[in-house]
Each structure stands twice: as structure tokens, then as C-alpha cells.
C-alpha positions as CSV (number, residue, x, y, z in Angstrom):
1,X,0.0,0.0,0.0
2,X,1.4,3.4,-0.9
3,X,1.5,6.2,1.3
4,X,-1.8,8.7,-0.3
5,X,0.3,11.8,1.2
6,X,3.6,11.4,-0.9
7,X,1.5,11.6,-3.7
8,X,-0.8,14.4,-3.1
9,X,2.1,16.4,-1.5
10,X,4.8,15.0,-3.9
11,X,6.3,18.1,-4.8
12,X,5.5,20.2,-1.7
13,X,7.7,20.7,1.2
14,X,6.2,20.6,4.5
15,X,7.9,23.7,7.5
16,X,9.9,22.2,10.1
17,X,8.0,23.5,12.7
18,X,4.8,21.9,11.9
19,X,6.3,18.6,11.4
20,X,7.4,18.5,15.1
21,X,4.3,20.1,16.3
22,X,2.5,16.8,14.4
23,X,5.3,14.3,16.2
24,X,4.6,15.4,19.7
25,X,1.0,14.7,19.4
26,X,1.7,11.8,17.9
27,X,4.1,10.9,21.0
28,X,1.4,12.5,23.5
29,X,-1.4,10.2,22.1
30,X,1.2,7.1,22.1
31,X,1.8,8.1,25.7
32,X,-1.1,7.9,26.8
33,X,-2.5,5.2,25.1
34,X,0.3,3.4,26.8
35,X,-0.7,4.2,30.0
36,X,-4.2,3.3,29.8
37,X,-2.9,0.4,28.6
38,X,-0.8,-0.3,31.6
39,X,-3.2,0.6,34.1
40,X,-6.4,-0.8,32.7
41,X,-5.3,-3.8,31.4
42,X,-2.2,-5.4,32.3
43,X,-2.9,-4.2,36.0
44,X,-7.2,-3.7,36.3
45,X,-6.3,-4.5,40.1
46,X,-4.5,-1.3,40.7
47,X,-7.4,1.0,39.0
48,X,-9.7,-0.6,41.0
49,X,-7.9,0.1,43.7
50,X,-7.4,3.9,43.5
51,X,-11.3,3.6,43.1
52,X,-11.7,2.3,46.4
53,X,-9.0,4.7,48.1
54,X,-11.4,7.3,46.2
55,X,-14.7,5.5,47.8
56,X,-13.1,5.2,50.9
57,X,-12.0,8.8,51.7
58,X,-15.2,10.5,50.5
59,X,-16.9,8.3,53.2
């Protein structure tokens, strides 16, 4: 499968500056999706636990 943006923008250079703004949302949205991941499930035990904590102090 070819990549649809190399041939719309073929001969057009995108700025530097937008480029990187693109990458760190890319990374921000990685990040996150890695620690949802981590927390919700690899380890559901320790979400459910900061509910309780939560459940437990507004008590």
C-alpha cells in the first residue's frame, strides 16, 4: 500500500515546525495510550484500587 500523502504532496515541502508540532501529538497520544494500557489492562487490580481509596476517603 502506498502512502496517499507522498502523492498528493509530492512536490511540496512541508515547515519544520509543523512537522514537530505533528510528532509530539503523535508521542502524547502514544503516551497515553500506553498508560491506559498499563493501568487498565495489564494491571485492572491497581485502577480498582485507587477507586476504592477514592470511595473510601469521600466516606
Amino acid at each position: 500500500m502506498n502512502n496517499p500523502f507522498k502523492q498528493i504532496f509530492q512536490f511540496y515541502e512541508v515547515p519544520g515546525t509543523l512537522k514537530q508540532k505533528v510528532l509530539d501529538d503523535i508521542n502524547s497520544i502514544k503516551s497515553t495510550i500506553h498508560i491506559t494500557d498499563l493501568f487498565l489492562l495489564k494491571y485492572p487490580s491497581n485502577f480498582i484500587d485507587i477507586i476504592n481509596k477514592k470511595i473510601k476517603k469521600d466516606r
